[in-house]
Every structure is written in C-alpha cells, then in structure tokens.
Legacy VTK file of the C-alpha trace (Angstrom):
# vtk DataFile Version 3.0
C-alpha trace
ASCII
DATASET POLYDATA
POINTS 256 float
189.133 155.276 149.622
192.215 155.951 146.910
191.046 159.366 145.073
190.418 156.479 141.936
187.781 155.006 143.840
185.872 158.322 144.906
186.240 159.753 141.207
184.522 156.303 140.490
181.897 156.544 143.129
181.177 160.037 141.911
180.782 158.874 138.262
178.606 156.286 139.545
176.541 158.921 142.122
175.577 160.731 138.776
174.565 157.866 136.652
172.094 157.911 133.708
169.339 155.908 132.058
170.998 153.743 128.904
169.677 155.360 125.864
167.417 151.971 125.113
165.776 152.081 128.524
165.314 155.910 127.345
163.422 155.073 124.093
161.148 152.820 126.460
160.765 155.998 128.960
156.967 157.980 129.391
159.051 161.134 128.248
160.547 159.845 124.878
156.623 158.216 124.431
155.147 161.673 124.818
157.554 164.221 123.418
158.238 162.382 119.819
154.829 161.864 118.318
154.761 165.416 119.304
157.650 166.686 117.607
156.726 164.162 114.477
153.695 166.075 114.515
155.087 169.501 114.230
157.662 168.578 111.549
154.772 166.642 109.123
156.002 166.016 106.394
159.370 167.180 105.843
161.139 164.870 108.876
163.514 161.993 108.588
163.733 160.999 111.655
163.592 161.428 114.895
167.026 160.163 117.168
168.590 160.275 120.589
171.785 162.033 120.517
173.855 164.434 122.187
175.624 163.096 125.399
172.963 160.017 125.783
174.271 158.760 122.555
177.771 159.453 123.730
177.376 157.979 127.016
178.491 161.490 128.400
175.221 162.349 129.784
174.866 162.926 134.040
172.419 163.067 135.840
170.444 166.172 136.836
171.608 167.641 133.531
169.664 167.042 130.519
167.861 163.822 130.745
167.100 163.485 127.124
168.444 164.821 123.786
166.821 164.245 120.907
168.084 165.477 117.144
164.949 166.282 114.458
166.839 165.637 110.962
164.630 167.486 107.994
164.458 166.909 104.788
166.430 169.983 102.596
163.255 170.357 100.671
162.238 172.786 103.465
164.862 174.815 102.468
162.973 175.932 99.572
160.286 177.445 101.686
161.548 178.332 105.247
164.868 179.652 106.556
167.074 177.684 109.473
165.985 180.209 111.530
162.430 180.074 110.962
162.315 176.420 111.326
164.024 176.702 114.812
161.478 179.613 115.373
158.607 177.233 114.689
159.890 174.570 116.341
159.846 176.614 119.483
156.207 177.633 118.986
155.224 173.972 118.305
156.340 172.663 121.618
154.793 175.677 123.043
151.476 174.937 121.607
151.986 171.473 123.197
152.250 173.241 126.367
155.641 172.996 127.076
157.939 176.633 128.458
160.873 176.566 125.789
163.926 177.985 126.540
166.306 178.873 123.484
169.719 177.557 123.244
172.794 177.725 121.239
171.506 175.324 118.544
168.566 173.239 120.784
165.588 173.954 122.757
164.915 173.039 125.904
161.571 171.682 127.555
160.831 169.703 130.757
158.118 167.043 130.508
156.887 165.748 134.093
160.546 166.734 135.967
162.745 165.540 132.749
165.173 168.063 131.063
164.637 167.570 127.275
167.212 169.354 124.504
165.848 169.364 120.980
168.075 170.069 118.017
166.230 170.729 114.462
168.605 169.835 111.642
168.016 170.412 107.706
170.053 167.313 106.368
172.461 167.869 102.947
170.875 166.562 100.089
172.618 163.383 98.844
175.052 160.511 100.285
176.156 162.236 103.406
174.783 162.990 106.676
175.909 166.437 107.005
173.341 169.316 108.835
172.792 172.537 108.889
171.726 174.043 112.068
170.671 177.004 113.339
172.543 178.857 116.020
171.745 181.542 118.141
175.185 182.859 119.365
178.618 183.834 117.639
177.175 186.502 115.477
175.604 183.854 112.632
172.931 181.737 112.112
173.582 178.444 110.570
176.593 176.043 111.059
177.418 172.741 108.960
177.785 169.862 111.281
177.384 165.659 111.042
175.922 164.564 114.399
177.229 160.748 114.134
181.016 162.088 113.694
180.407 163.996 116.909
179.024 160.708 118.585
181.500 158.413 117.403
184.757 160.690 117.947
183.190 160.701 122.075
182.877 157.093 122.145
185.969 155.891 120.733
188.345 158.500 122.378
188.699 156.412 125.434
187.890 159.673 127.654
184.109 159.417 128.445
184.891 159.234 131.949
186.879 162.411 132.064
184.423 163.972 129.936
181.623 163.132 132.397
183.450 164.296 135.233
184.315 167.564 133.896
180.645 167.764 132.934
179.861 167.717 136.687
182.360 169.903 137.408
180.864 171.963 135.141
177.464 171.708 136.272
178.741 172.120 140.093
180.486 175.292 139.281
177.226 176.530 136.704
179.949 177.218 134.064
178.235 178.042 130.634
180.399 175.357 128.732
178.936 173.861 125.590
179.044 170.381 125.397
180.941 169.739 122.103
183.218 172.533 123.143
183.552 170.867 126.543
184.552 167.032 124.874
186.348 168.283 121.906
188.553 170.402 125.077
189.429 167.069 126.734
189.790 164.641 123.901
192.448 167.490 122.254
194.052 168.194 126.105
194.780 164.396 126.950
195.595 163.150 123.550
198.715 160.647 123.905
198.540 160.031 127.463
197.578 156.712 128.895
193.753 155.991 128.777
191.969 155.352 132.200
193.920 157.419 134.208
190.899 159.196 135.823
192.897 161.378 138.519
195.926 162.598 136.618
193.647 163.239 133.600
191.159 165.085 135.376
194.301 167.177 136.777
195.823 167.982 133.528
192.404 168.874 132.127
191.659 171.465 134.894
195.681 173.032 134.679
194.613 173.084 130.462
191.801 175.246 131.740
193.097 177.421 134.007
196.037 177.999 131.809
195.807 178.019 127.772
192.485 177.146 127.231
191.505 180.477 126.352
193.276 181.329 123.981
193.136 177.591 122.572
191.083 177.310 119.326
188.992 174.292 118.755
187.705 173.374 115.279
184.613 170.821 115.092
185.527 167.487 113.770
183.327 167.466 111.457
183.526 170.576 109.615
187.023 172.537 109.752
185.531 176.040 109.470
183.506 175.928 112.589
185.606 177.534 115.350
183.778 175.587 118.455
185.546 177.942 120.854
184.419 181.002 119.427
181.334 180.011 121.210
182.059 181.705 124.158
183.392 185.456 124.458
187.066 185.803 126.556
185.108 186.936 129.385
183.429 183.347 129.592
186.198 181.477 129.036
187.978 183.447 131.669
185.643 182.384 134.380
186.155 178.628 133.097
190.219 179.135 133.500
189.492 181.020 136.786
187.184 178.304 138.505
189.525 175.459 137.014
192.547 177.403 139.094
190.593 177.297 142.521
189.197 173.842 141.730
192.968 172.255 141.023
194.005 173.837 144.569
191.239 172.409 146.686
193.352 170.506 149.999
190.486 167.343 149.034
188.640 165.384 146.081
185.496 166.169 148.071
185.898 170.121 147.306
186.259 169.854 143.564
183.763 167.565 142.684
181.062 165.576 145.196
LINES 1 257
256 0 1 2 3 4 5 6 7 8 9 10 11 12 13 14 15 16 17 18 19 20 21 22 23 24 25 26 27 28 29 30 31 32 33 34 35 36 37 38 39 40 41 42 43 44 45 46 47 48 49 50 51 52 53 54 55 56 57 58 59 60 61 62 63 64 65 66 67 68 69 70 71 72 73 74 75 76 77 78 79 80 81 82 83 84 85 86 87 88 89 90 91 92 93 94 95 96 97 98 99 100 101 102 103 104 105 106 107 108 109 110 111 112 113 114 115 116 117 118 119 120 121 122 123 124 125 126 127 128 129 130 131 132 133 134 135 136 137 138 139 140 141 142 143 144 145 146 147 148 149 150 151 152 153 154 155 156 157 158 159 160 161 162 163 164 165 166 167 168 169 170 171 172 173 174 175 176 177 178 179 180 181 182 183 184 185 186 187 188 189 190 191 192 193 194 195 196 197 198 199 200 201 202 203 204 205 206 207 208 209 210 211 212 213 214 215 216 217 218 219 220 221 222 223 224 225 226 227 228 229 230 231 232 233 234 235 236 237 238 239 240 241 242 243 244 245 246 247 248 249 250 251 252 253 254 255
C-alpha cells in the first residue's frame, strides 16, 4: 500500500454521516424542537454547520453541529453572554450535561457528540453574527458562518483538513477548528491540490516550526485574531507534537 492509499484508507476509516442523512437522524429529530423551544420566539433558524457543513467532520469527534441564528431584537433585552448562559440551562433542563466551549456547547444525546453555537444575527442584508466567546479575554466576536463554510469547501484541502483533524484528535491537541482549517488552507496555498502526503508533510513542518508565532485573521471579519485563541504555551505543544509526528520511521505512527 503507497502511503496515498493508507492516508486514503484512513480518511475513509473515519468517515461521517452526509449532513442530509443527518437531518433524517433520531438525534437531529430530538435535539431541534428542543432547542426551537428554548429560543421561542426570537430564532431564525435552526442549521447544520460547523465541519458537517464543511465536509470536515470525522468520526468519533463531534457527530453533529448545529448553529441557533437569533433575531437582534434580543439584543434589546439580554446580553450575548446571557443568551449563551441560558442556552446552557435550557439543554440542561432537557436533561442533557453541557459542557461550555469556546463559542458552542456541547451535549451527547444517546452516544452522539452534539456542538451548539447561539448566534444574534446583524440586523439588515447580511448574515453577519455575533457570538459569544468564552476565551481570549472578551466576550463577543463578529463572524458570518456561510463564509467560513464556503472558504472550507472550495479550498480544495478538505482532505488535509480532515486528516489533521485526526491527528489532532489522536494527539488530544486543544486546536479549534476554524483555527485548525484557516492553518492549512493559509500553509498550502499555491501548491498543487490533492497531494495528500506532501501536504500533510508541509502542514506538520508549518506546525512544528512558525506556526506559533503565525497570526491568523478570520475570513470573515479582519479584526478577529483566530490564533489568539490559544496562549504560546498551547500552541507550543501543537509545534512540539507536529515535530515528533513528522519523524515517525511509518504512516502507521502518525496517524492510524
């Protein structure tokens, strides 16, 4: 087997439901009338996102994500971070354990990982959020969900994305997932698309080299630093697995 084909095999190994065979599943069934129910009657709508939109997602990460877009009228009555605050107590009221994350939270219905993000959409033409996040020292960020999706999809890198996503999870490396694609899209920019072992190479020397002191902006709103996200010290253990990782004698030691 050429290292191609087990990179392939591995991306196959870790395989995810498509995200319309998702919006059939028991779990999206039960969670969003749920969620509907808690944001009465300020939500839009209710959409799957994140990495199942992107076609990033693996499996045994987070099954389903799911972004909550609010109307701004709730603005004049609650705060981002009382709406994220509620929304944690509403899906513990449903009898979910929620686990607070940078900008989602986290619940497991019946053995599926579910990530929730509340949004408070701009008023007017645009679909532009605010979010609430929980690390970096503030509390809201501006962000547009369908830029995020559609940069992923049409960068021609999803499969190095996904495989540095299980590298990630094989390693338990706290790397955020925008931080993560935005870090590959930027690092193989202008070399040849498809090239799943030399990209995944240059992607882990990136890391264990300049990555930390690389800044990433999010595409869709210049004055959010992604990579302040994560202190030196995390970044640091990213660069530092990424340098054992790149020297493994086999394919089988870096990612199975």
């Amino acid at each position: 087997m050429t290292p191609t084909q087990y990179l392939n095999s591995i991306l196959s190994k870790y395989t995810t439901l498509p995200t319309l065979l998702l919006q059939l599943s028991p779990t999206y069934h039960a969670v969003v009338p749920r969620l509907r129910t808690w944001g009465y009657p300020v939500i839009r709508e209710i959409k799957i996102s994140g990495s199942n939109a992107k076609g990033t997602a693996i499996a045994g990460d987070v099954d389903l994500d799911l972004f909550i877009s609010l109307d701004p009228s709730v603005l004049s009555t609650h705060t981002l971070t009382s709406i994220y605050d509620s929304l944690v107590k509403g899906v513990q009221n449903a009898g979910y354990v929620a686990r607070r994350q940078s900008v989602s939270v986290r619940i497991n219905h019946v053995g599926m990982e579910v990530d929730i993000v509340p949004g408070v959409k701009f008023a007017g033409n645009t679909n532009d959020h605010w979010l609430h996040v929980t690390k970096s020292g503030r509390d809201r960020t501006k962000t547009n969900i369908d830029t995020h999706i559609n940069r992923v999809v049409n960068s021609g890198r999803v499969g190095e994305i996904r495989l540095v996503k299980i590298w990630r999870k094989l390693n338990n490396l706290d790397f955020p997932s925008i931080y993560l694609e935005e870090t590959v899209i930027n690092c193989l920019s202008g070399y040849r698309i498809g090239n799943l072992e030399t990209n995944f190479l240059r992607v882990m020397d990136f890391l264990s080299g300049s990555f930390a002191n690389t800044t990433v902006i999010d595409p869709a709103n210049s004055s959010n630093v992604i990579s302040d996200d994560l202190t030196v010290v995390e970044k640091n253990v990213i660069g530092y697995t990424a340098s054992i990782s790149k020297a493994q004698p086999t394919w089988g030691t870096i990612v199975w």
